[in-house]
C-alpha positions as CSV (number, residue, x, y, z in Angstrom):
1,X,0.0,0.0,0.0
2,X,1.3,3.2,-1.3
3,X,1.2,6.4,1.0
4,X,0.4,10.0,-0.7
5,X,3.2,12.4,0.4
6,X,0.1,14.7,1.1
7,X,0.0,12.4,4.3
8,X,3.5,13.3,5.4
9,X,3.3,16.2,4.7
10,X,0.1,17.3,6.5
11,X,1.0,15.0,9.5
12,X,4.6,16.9,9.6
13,X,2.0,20.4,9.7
14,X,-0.1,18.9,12.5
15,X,3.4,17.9,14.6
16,X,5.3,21.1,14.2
17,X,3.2,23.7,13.4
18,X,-0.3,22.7,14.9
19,X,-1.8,23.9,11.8
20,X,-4.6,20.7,12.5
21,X,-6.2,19.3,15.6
22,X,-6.9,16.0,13.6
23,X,-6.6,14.2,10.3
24,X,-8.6,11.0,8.9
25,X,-6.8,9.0,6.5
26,X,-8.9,6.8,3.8
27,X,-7.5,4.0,1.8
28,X,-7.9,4.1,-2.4
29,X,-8.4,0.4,-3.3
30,X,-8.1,1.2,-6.5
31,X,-5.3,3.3,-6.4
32,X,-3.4,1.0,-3.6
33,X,-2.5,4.3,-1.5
34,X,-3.5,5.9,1.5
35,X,-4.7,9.3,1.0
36,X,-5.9,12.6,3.4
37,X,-10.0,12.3,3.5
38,X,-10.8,15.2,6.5
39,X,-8.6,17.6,8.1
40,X,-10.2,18.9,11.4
41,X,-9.1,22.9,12.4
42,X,-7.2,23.5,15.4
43,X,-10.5,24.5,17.3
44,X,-11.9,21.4,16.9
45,X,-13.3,19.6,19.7
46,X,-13.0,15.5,20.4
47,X,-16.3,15.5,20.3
48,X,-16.5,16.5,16.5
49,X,-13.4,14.8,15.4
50,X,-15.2,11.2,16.9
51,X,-18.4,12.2,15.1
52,X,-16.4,12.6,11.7
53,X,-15.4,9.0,11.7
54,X,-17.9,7.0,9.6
55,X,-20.1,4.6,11.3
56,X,-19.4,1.5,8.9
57,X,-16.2,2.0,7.0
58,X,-12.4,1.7,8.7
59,X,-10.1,4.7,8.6
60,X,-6.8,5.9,10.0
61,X,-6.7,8.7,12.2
62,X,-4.1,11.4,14.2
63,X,-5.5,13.7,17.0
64,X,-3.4,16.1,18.3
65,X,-4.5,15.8,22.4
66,X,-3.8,18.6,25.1
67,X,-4.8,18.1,28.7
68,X,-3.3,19.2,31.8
69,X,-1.4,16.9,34.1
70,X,-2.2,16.4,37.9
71,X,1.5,18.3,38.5
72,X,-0.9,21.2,36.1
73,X,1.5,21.2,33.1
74,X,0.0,21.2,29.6
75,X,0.6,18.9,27.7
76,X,-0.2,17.4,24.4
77,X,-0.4,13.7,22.9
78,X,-0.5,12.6,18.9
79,X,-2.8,9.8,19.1
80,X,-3.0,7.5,15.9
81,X,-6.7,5.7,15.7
82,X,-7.1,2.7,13.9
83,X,-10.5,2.8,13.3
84,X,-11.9,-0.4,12.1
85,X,-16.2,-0.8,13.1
86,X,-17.3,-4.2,13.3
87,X,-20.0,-3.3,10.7
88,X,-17.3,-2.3,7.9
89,X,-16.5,-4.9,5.3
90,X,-14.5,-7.6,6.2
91,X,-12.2,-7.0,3.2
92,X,-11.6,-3.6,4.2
93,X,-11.2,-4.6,7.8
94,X,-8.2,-6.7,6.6
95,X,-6.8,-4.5,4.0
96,X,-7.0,-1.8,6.9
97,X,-5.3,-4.4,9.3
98,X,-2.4,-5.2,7.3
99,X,-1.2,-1.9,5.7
100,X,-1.4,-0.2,9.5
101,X,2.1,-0.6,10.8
102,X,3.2,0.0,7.4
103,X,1.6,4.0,7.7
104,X,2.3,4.2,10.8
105,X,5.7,4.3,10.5
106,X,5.9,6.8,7.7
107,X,4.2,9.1,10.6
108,X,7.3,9.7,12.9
109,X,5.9,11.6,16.1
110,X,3.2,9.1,17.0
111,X,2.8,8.3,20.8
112,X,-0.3,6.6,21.7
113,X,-2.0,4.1,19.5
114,X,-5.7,2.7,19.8
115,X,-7.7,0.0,17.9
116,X,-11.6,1.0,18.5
117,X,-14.0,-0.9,16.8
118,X,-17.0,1.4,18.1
119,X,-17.2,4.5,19.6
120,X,-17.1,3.4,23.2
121,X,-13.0,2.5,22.5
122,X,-12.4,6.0,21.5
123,X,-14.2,7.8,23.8
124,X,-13.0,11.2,25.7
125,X,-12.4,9.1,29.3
126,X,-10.0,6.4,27.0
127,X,-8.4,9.1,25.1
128,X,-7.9,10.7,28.8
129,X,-6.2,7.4,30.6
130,X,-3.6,6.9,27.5
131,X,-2.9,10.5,27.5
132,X,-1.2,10.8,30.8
C-alpha cells in the first residue's frame, strides 16, 4: 500500500506547526495508497473529530491531544486511531489491518496508538487514561 506524500506532509503540519487538531486518512483500493479524506481545524473539539469517523467504514486517524497533568502542566499527545467498526466490510477490515504498521511508520511523532471498533473504544475518558 502506497502512502500520498500529502499524508507526510500534512501530518509533519499537525506535529510542528499545529496547523490541525486532527486528520482522517482513507485507503484508495483502487489506487493502492493511503490518502488525506478530512482535516479537522485546530478549534476542533474531540467531540466533533469522533463524530467525523464513519459509522461502517475503517479509517486511519491522528489527533493532536492537550490536557493538563495532575502536577498542572499542559501537555499534548499525537494519538493514531485505527479505526476499524465491526460493521465495515470484512475485506476492508483486513486491507485496513495489514497496511497499518506499514503507515504508521511513515508518521514519525506518533505516541499513543488505539484500535476502537466502536465508539465506546475511543471515547474522551480512554483518550484521557492513554494520555497521561
Amino acid at each position: 500500500m502506497a502512502v500520498h506524500d500529502d499524508c507526510k506532509l500534512r501530518f509533519l503540519e499537525l506535529k510542528a506547526k499545529r496547523t490541525y487538531r486532527s486528520i482522517v486518512f482513507k485507503i484508495e483500493e483502487k489506487q493502492k495508497e493511503v490518502i488525506v479524506e478530512k482535516l479537522g481545524d485546530p478549534e476542533q473539539s474531540y467531540e466533533d473529530f469522533a463524530a467525523s469517523l464513519p459509522a461502517d467504514e475503517c479509517r486511519y486517524a491522528v489527533y493532536d491531544f492537550d490536557f493538563v497533568t495532575a502536577e498542572n502542566c499542559q501537555k499534548s499527545r499525537i494519538f493514531f486511531i485505527a479505526w476499524s467498526p465491526d460493521t465495515s466490510r470484512v475485506r476492508s477490515k483486513m486491507i485496513y489491518a495489514s497496511s497499518k504498521d506499514r503507515f504508521k511508520r511513515e508518521l514519525d511523532g506518533i505516541q499513543v496508538e488505539l484500535q476502537a471498533t466502536d465508539p465506546t473504544e475511543i471515547g474522551l475518558d480512554v483518550i484521557k487514561s492513554r494520555a497521561s
